[in-house]
C-alpha positions in Angstrom: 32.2 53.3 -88.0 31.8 56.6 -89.8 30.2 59.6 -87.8 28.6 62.9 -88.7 28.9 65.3 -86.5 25.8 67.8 -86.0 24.9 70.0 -83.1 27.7 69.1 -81.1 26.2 65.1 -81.5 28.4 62.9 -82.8 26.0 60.7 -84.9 26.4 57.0 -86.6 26.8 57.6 -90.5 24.4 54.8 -90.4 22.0 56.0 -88.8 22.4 59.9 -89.6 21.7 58.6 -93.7 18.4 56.5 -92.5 16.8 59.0 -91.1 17.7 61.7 -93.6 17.2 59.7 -96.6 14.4 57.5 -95.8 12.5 58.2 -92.8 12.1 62.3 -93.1 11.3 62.9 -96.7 7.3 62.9 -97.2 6.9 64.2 -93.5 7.0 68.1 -94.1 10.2 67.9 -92.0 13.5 69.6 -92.6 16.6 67.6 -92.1 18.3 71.0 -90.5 15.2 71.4 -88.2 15.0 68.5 -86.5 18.5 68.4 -85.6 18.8 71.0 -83.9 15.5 70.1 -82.2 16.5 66.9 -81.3 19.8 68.1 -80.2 18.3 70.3 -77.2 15.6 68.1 -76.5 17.9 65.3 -75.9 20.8 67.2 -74.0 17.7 68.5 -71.6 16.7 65.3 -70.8 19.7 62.8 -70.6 20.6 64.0 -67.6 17.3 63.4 -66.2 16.9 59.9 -67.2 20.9 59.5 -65.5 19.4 61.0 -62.2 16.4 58.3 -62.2 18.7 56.0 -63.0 20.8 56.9 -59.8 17.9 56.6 -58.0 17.0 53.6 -58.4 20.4 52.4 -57.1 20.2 54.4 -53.8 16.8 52.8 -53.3 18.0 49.2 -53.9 20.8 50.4 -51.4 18.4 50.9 -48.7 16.7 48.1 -48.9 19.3 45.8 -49.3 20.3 47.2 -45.8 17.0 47.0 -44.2 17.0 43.4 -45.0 20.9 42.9 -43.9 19.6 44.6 -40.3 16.5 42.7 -40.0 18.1 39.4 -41.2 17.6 37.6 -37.8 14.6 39.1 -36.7 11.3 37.8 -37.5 10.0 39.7 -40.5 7.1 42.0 -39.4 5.3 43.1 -42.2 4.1 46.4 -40.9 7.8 47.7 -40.0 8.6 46.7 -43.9 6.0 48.3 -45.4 6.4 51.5 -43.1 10.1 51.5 -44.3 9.5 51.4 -47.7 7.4 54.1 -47.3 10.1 56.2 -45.8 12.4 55.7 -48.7 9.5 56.6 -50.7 9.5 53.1 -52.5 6.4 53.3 -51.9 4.4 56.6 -52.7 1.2 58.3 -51.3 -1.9 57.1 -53.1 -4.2 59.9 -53.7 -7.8 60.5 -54.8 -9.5 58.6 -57.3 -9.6 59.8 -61.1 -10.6 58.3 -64.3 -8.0 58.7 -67.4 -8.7 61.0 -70.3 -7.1 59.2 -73.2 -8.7 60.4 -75.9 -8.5 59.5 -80.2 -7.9 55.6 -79.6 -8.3 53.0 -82.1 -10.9 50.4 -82.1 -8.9 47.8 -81.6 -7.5 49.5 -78.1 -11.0 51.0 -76.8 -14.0 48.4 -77.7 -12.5 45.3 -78.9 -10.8 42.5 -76.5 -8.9 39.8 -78.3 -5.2 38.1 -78.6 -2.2 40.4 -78.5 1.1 39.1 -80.7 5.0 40.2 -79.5 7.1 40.0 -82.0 10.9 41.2 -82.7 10.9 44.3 -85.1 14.3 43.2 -86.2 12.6 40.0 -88.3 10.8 41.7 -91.3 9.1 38.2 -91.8 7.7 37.7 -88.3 6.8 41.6 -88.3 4.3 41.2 -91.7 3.1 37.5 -90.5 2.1 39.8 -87.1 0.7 42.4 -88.6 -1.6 40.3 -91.0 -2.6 37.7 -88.2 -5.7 40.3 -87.8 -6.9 37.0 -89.4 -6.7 33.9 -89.4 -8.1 30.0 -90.6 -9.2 28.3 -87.5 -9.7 25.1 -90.0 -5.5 25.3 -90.1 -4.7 26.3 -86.9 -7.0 23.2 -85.1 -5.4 20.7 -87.6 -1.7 21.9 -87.0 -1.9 21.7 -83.9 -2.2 19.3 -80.8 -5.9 20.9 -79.9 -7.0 17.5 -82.1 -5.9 14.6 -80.9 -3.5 12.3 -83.1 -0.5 12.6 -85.2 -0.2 15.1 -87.9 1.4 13.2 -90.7 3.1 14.8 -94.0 0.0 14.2 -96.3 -3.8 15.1 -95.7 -5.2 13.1 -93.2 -9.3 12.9 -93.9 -10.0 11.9 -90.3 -7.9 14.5 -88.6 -9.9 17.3 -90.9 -13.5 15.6 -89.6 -12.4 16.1 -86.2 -11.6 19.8 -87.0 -15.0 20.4 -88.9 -16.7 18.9 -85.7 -15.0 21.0 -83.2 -15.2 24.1 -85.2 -18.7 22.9 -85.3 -19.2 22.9 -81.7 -17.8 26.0 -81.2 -20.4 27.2 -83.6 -22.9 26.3 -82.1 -22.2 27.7 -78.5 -21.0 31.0 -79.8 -23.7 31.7 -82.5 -26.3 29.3 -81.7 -29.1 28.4 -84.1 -33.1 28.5 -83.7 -33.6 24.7 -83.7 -30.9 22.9 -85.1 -26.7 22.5 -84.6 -24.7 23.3 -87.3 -23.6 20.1 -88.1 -27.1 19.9 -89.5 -27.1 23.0 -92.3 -27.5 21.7 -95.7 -27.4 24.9 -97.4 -26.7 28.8 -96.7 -28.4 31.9 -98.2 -28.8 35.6 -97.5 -33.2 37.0 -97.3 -34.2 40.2 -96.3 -31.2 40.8 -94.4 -31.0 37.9 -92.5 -29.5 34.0 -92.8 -31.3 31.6 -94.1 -30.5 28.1 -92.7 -31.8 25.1 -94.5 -32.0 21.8 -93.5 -33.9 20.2 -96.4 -37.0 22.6 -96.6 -37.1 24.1 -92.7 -36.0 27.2 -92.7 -33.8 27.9 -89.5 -31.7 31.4 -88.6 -29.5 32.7 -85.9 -30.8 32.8 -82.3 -29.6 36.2 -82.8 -30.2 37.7 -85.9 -28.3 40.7 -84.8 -24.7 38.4 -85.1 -25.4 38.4 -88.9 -23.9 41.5 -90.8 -22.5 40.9 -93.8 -21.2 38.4 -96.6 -19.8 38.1 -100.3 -21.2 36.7 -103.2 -25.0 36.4 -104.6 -27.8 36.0 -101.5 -28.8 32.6 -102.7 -25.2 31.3 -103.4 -22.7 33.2 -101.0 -19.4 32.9 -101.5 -19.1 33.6 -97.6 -21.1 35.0 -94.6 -20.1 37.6 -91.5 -20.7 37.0 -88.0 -19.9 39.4 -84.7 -20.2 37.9 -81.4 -18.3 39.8 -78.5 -17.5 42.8 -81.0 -15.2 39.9 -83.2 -15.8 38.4 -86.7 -16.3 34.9 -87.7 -15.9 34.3 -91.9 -17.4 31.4 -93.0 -16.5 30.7 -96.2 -18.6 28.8 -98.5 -17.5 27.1 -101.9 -18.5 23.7 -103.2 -15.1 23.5 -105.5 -12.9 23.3 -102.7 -11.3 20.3 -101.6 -13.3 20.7 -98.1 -16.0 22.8 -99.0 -16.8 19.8 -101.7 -17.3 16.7 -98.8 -18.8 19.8 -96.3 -22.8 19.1 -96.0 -23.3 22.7 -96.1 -19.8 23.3 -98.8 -18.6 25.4 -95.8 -15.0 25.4 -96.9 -13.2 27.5 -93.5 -14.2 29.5 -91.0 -11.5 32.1 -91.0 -11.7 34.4 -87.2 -10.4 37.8 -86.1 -7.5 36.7 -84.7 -4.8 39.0 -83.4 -6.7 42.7 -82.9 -3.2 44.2 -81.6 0.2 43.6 -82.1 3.2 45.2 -80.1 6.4 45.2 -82.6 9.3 45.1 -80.1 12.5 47.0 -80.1 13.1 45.6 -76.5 13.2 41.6 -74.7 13.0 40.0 -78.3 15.6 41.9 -79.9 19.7 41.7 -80.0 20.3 45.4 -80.9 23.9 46.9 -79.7 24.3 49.0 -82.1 23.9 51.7 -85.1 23.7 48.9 -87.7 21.3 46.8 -85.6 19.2 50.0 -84.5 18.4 51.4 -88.1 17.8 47.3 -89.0 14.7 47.5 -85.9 13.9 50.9 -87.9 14.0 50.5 -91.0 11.4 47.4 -90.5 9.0 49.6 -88.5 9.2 52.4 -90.6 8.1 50.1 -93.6 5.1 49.2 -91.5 4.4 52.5 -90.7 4.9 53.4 -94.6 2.3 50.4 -95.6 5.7 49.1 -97.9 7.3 46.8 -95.9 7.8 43.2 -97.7 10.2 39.9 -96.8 11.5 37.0 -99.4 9.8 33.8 -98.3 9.9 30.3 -99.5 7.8 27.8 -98.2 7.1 24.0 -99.7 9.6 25.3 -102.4 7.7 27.9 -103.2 9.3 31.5 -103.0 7.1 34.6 -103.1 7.0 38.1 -101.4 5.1 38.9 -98.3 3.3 42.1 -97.9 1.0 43.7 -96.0 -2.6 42.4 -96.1 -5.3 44.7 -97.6 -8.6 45.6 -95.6 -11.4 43.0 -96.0 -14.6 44.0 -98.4 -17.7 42.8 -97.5 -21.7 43.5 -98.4 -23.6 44.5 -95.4 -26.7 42.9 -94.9 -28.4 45.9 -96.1 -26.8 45.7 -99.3 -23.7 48.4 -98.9 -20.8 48.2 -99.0 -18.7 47.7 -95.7 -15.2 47.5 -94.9 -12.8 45.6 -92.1 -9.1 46.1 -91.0 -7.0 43.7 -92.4 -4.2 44.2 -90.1 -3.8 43.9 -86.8 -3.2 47.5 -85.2 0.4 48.0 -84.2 2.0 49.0 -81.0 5.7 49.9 -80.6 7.8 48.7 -77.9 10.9 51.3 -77.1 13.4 50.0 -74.8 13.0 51.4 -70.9 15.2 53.9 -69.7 18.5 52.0 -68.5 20.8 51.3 -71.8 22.6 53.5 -74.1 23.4 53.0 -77.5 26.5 54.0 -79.2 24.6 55.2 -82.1 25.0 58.8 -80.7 27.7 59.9 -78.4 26.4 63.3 -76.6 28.5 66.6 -76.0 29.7 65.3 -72.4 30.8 62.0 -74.4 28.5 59.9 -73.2 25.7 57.2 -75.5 22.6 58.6 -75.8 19.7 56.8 -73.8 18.2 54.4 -76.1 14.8 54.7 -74.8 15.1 58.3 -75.6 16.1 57.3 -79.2 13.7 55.3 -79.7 10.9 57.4 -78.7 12.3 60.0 -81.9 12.9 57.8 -84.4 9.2 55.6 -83.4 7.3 58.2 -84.1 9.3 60.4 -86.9 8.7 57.2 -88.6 4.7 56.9 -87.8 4.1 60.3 -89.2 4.0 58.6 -92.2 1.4 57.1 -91.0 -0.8 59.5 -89.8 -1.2 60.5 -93.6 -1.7 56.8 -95.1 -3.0 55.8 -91.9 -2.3 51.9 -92.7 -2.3 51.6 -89.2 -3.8 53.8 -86.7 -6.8 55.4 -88.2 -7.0 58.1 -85.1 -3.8 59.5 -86.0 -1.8 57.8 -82.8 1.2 56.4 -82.5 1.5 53.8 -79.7 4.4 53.6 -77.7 4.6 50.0 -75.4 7.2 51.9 -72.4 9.0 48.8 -70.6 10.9 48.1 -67.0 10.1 51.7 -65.4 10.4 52.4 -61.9 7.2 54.0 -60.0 5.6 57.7 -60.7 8.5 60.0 -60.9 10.0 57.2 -64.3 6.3 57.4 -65.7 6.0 61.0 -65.2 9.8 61.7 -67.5 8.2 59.4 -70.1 5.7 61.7 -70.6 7.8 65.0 -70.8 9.7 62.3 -73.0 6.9 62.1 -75.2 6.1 65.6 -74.6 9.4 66.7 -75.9 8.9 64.7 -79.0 5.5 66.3 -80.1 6.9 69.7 -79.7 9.9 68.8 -81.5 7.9 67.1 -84.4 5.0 69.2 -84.7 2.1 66.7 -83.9 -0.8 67.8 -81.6 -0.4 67.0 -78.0 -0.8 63.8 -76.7 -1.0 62.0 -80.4 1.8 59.5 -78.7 0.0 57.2 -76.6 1.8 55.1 -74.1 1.8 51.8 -72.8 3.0 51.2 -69.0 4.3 47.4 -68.6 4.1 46.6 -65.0 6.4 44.5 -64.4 8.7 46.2 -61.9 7.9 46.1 -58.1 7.8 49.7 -57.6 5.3 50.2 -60.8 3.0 47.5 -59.3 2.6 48.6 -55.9 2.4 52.6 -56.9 0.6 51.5 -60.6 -2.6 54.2 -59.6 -0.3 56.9 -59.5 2.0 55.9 -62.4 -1.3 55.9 -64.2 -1.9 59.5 -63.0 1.1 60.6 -64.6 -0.1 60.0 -68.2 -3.8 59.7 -67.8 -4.3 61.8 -71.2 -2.3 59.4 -73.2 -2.5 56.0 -71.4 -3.5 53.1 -73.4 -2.2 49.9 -72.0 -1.0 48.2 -68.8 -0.4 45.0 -68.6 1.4 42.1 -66.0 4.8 40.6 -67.3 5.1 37.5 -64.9 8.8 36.8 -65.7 10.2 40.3 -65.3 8.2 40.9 -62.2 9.9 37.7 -61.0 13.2 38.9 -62.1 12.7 42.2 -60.1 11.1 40.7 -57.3 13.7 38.6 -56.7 16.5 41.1 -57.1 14.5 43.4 -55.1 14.8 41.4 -52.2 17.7 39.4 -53.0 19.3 40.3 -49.0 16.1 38.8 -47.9 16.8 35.4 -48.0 17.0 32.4 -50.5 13.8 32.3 -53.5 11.9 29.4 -53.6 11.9 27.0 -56.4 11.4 28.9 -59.8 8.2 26.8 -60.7 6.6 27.2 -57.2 6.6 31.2 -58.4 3.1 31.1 -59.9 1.5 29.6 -56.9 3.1 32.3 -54.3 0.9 34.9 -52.7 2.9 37.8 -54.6 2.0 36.7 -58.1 -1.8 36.2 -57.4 -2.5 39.9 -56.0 -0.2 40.8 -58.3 -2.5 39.7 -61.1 -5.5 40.7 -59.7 -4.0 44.5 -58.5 -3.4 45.2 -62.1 -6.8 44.7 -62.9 -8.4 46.3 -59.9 -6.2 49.3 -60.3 -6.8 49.4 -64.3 -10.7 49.2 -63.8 -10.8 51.8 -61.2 -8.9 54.2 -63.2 -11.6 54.0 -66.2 -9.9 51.0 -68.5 -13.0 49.4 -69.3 -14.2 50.9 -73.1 -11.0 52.8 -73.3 -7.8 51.0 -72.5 -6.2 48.0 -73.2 -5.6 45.8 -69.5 -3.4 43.1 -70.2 -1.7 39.4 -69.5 1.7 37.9 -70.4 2.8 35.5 -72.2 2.2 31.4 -73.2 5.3 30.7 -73.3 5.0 27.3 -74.8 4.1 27.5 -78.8 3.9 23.8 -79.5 1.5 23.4 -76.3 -1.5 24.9 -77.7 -4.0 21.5 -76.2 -2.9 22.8 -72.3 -3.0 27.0 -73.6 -7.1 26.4 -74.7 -7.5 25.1 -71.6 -5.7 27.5 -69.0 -5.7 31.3 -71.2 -8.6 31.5 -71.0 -8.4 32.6 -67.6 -7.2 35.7 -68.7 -10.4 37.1 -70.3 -12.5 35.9 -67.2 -9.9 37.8 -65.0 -10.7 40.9 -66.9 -8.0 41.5 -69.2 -9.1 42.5 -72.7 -6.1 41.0 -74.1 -3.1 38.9 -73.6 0.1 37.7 -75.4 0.6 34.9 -77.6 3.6 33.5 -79.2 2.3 33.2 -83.1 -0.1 33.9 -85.5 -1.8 30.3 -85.0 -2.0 30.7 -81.1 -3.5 34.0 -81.6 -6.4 32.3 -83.7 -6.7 29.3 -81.4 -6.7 32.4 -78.4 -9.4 34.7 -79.8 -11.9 31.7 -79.6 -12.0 32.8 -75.6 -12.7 36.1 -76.3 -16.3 35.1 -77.9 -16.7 32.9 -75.1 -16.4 35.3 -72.7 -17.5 38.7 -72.9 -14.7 40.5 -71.4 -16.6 43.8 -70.3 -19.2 42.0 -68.9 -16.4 40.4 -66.6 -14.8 43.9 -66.1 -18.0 45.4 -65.1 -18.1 42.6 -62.5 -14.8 43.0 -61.2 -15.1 46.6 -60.4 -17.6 45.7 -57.5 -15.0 43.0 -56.0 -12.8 44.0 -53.4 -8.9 45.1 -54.2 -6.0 42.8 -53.8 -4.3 44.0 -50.9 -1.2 45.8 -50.1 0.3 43.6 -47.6 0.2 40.4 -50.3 1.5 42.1 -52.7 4.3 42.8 -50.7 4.9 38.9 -49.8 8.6 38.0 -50.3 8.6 34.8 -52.1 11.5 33.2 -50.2 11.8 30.1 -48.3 11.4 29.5 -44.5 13.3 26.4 -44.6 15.7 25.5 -47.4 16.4 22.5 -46.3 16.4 20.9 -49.9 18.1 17.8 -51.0 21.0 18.5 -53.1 19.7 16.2 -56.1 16.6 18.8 -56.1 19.3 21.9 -55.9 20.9 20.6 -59.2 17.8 19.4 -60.8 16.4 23.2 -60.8 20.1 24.3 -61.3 20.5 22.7 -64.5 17.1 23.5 -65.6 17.7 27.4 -64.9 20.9 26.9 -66.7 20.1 25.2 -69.5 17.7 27.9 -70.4 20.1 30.3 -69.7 22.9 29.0 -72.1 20.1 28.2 -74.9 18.9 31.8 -75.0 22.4 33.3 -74.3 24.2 31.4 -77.1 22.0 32.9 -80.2 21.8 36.3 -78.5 25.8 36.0 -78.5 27.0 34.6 -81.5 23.9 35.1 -83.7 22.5 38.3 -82.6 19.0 36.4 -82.2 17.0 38.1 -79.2 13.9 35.7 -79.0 14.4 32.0 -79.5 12.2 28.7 -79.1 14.5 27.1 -77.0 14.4 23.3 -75.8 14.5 23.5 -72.4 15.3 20.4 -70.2 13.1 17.9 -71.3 13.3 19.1 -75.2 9.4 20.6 -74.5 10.2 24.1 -76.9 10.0 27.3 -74.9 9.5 31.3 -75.9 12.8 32.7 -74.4 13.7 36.4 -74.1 15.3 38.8 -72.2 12.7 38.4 -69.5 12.9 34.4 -69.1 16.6 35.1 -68.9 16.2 37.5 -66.5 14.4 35.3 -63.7 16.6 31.8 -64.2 19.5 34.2 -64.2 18.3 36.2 -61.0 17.5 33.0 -59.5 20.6 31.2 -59.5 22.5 34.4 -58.1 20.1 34.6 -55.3 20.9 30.6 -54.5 24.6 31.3 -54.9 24.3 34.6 -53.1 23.0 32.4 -49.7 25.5 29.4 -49.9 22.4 27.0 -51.7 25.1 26.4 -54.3 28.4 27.2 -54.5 30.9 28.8 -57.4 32.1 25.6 -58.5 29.0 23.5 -58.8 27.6 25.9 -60.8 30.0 26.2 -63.3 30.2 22.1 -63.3 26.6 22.7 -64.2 26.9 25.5 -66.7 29.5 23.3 -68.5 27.3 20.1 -68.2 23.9 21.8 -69.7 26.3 23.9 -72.3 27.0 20.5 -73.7 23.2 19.5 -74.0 22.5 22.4 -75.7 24.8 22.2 -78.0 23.9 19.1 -78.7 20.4 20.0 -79.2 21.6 22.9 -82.0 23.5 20.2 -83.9 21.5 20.8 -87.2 21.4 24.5 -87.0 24.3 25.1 -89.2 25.0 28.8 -87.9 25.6 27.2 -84.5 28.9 28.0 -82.8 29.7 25.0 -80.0 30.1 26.1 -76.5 31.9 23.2 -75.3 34.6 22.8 -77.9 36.5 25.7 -76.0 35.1 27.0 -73.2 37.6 29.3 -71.8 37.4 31.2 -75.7 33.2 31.2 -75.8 32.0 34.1 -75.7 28.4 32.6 -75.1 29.7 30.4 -72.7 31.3 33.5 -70.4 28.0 35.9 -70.9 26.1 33.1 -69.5 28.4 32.7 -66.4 28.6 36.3 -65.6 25.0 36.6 -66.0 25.0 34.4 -63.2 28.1 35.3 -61.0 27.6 38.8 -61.3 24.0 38.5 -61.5 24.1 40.2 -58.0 25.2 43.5 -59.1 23.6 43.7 -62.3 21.2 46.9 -62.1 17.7 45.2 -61.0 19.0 42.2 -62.1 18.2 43.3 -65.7 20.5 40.8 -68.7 20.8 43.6 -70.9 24.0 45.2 -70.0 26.2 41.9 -69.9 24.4 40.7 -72.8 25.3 44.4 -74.8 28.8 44.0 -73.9 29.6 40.5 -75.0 27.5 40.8 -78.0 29.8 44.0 -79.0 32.4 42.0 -78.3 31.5 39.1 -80.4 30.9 41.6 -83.2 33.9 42.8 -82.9 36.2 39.9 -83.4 33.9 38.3 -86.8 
């Protein structure tokens, strides 16, 4: 690898050429200036980020000894909270306060709807993200298991009837009609600023006229009309040529929703970036974004044509001017927390830069591109998703992080806005005061199930053995956990201003059981949560005109708080007394996820994969998933549930089903051919072995190392 060296950095040639060459020009930003900027700003705080880094070890230290001391004693709550006060795990909570965010988009303050992930390193999935703002709700109910029946290669008339008649349902209970259903509209036209429903010669309009704001087309023939219910648009197209429209009573030919308000682009869970080369890949694809100019090759049905950014949406208001709508969803970056280092810069002491200090530069060098075209943000923001942090005093460096980068870039205070991701143990329980510490530039918290199960688990790994992984979401933790976040968010001022969020549906071909469990996240408060795709998101944002998310929030706040002492519940079992078929049946299903994710993260450099798990149902995997089924397995081993050997007997058994079930990819390396020379296969086993004294159980360093070394020997 070539390096420049610059300011006593020693600096990727890779890298160094990206950001001079395509990121800086057309920001008003010498080369030669922010260098030497950068160059200060990063030697003053690397240290830092080593010392909380530090910390975090000494505090795991202490409570890993509490729970050695106190291992025979019956666990008192009080003399456990008490102690983790001590060690200042758990922080003074102080007076109330409201946050002070200020220049926030739209789609952050006022509108609640789906939230995509997706891995910055895929150009493809970034631009299908980015223009899932909107989509057909006609294709997303007939791709889907939501109807009922096969879907066979060739259009199936019956299967589309079933989709009208739902769609038609949902119609009718979202923006209901004087007197009639919708199933009953024989024509659609546009009078004095209102909708004119016929059914023969009645007349019949919207039981709230309000709902109706725009359209396209002449007012006696539009080509399509605009609806907003719960601050979201419904556009129903209407065209008697098209193959639908033609059999459609009323020639309605889709109904096309806002679908995915916000997307966060991630540089972190989804990703399999080790390096320079894979760094400026996760760059250059954001940058683009940023830029408006990002495109991908596609070719689908045998088709091949270039994807691009959508354009905004054009529409005729209904008093006859001219109105426009976002066509993209608005776009959040995920850095990486502070933990790794990247090779892509070597410091003066000879050590790799912090990533997450890395990525908070280059994020927002590239945005400022932005700020001018303003493709995304139209406030002039850039928004900053901050992962895996630690309680106040990790929040608080974030923002003299970001702080640092304003200064050094020239952009008015507080212009980056940041997202907290609770999802470490010490973030939950302190979350009011990590809040505190950026309450002029918070725009986003939200619960991460999996790595909060991760951390829990690690947290309290001396404790005793974890129940069964799927027994997880019914454990007292995870329920205050939920609701804390929430309580917390809404007593700090969310509501109207910030973004409070849920995780994940982690299974993409299961949308049937997601419409009928998500939407318990709008009713809980949250003003968005994460899907896995463009279609989910569309299926997703039906909820959110179903309920009426600040109505709920505005509810909530009068409830009382989860409570301290639940939250603090160890998840572990009283009496393992399990029978050993059960032991392996969870042991193989923890494993097989593990060496399914592990093996394209290793020999593909694929961070986020639909992975069959044991029963061949499809699964989302990332770095989080990993991170629990890992965790949990080292916790079993770690208190004699299993032992050494019947876990690699296991790790060897599923390693052979999952190669099996990657027969037709033809990138696929085999596991099982050679164990003892698989790369994968030994990542996967140390992730478990040594799972113990990973830092807070977190994958990434094992999985950085092996994937280095797989590059290496290609």
């Amino acid at each position: 690898m070539s390096i420049i060296e610059k300011n006593g950095l020693k600096i990727s040639s890779t890298l160094f050429e990206f950001i001079n060459n395509e990121v800086i020009p057309g920001t008003n930003i010498k080369s030669d200036d922010f260098w030497n900027k950068f160059e200060k700003a990063v030697h003053e705080l690397a240290p830092i980020n080593k010392i909380l880094i530090e910390k975090r070890k000494d505090i795991q230290k202490k409570i890993d000894a509490w729970h050695k001391i106190n291992k025979n004693k019956v666990f008192d709550k009080k003399d456990y909270t008490d102690f983790l006060k001590s060690i200042s795990y758990i922080v003074k909570e102080k007076e109330d306060f409201k946050i002070e965010t200020a220049n926030i988009d739209q789609e952050i303050s006022s509108i609640a709807g789906p939230q995509l992930v997706v891995p910055v390193d895929n150009a493809r999935y970034a631009l299908n993200a980015a223009n899932a703002r909107w989509g057909s709700l006609y294709d997303a109910l007939y791709g889907t298991d939501v109807i009922d029946g096969k879907i066979g290669k060739n259009f199936d008339n019956e299967r589309a009837n079933k989709v009208i008649k739902y769609v038609r349902k949902f119609l009718d209970e979202v923006v209901p009609l004087t007197n009639i259903s919708w199933n009953e509209v024989s024509k659609i036209k546009i009078n004095n600023g209102n909708i004119i429903f016929l059914t023969g010669d009645k007349e019949n309009n919207l039981k709230n006229k309000s709902q109706f704001i725009g359209y396209n087309g002449e007012k006696n023939n539009p080509s399509s009309i605009l609806i907003k219910n719960n601050n979201l648009h419904i556009d129903i197209f209407i065209d008697s040529n098209n193959v639908i429209g033609k059999t459609d009573k009323a020639s309605i030919s889709d109904i096309v929703i806002e679908s995915a308000v916000s997307t966060i682009i991630d540089n972190e869970d989804s990703v399999a970036a080790v390096d320079a080369e894979d760094k400026v890949k996760c760059y250059r694809n954001w940058l683009g974004l940023m830029k408006g100019s990002l495109t991908a090759n596609v070719e689908k049905k045998g088709k091949k044509f270039i994807r691009k950014l959508n354009k905004d949406r054009n529409y005729i208001s209904k008093n006859g001017e001219r109105m426009t709508l976002h066509g993209r969803s608005l776009l959040l970056n995920r850095n990486v927390g502070h933990l790794m280092t990247n090779p892509a810069i070597i410091l003066k002491d000879k050590s790799e830069i912090p990533e997450g200090i890395m990525d908070a530069f280059v994020a927002t060098l590239c945005a400022l591109h932005d700020f001018k075209n303003k493709t995304n943000s139209r406030s002039s923001s850039v928004y900053i998703v901050k992962p895996k942090m630690h309680g106040p005093e990790e929040v608080s460096f974030t923002n003299t992080l970001f702080e640092k980068v304003e200064e050094t870039l020239g952009i008015k205070k507080y212009s980056i806005k940041v997202g907290i991701m609770d999802e470490e143990r010490r973030t939950t329980i302190n979350l009011k005061e990590c809040i505190r510490q950026v309450k002029n530039r918070i725009v986003f918290i939200n619960t991460g199930f999996l790595d909060r199960t991760g951390d829990e688990m690690h947290t309290s790994l001396e404790a005793g053995p974890m129940i069964f992984k799927g027994d997880m979401k019914k454990s007292t933790w995870l329920k205050s956990y939920e609701d804390w976040n929430v309580d917390i968010g809404l007593k700090c001022g969310f509501s109207g201003k910030a973004q409070i969020g849920k995780g994940m549906w982690a299974m993409p071909d299961l949308m049937a059981n997601m419409m009928e469990q998500k939407i318990d996240h709008p009713k809980s408060g949250a003003n968005c949560a994460w899907v896995p795709s463009p279609t989910a998101a569309t299926l997703h944002s039906m909820h959110y005109h179903k309920v009426n998310v600040f109505e709920e929030q505005a509810k909530i706040k009068f409830k009382t708080r989860a409570k301290l002492e639940e939250l603090l519940e160890i998840p572990k079992a009283d009496r393992p007394n399990w029978a050993l078929e059960d032991i392996n049946r969870e042991l193989e299903n923890n494993a097989q996820g593990i060496l399914g994710y592990v093996v394209r993260w290793i020999n593909q450099g694929i961070g986020c994969s639909k992975v069959p798990d044991i029963n061949n149902v499809g699964l989302m995997e990332d770095r989080a998933t990993l991170r629990i089924s890992s965790q949990h397995i080292a916790n079993w081993l770690h208190h004699g549930i299993c032992k050494k050997e019947q876990v690699i007997d296991v790790m060897k058994k599923m390693a052979k089903t999952v190669d099996e079930q990657n027969k037709n990819d033809p990138h696929y390396q085999k596991m099982s051919d050679n164990f003892d020379k698989s790369i994968a296969f030994s990542a996967a086993c140390d992730l478990v072995l040594k799972g113990r004294i990973q830092p807070s159980g977190y994958t990434e360093p094992l999985l950085h190392k092996k994937r280095l070394e797989k590059k290496s020997s290609n």
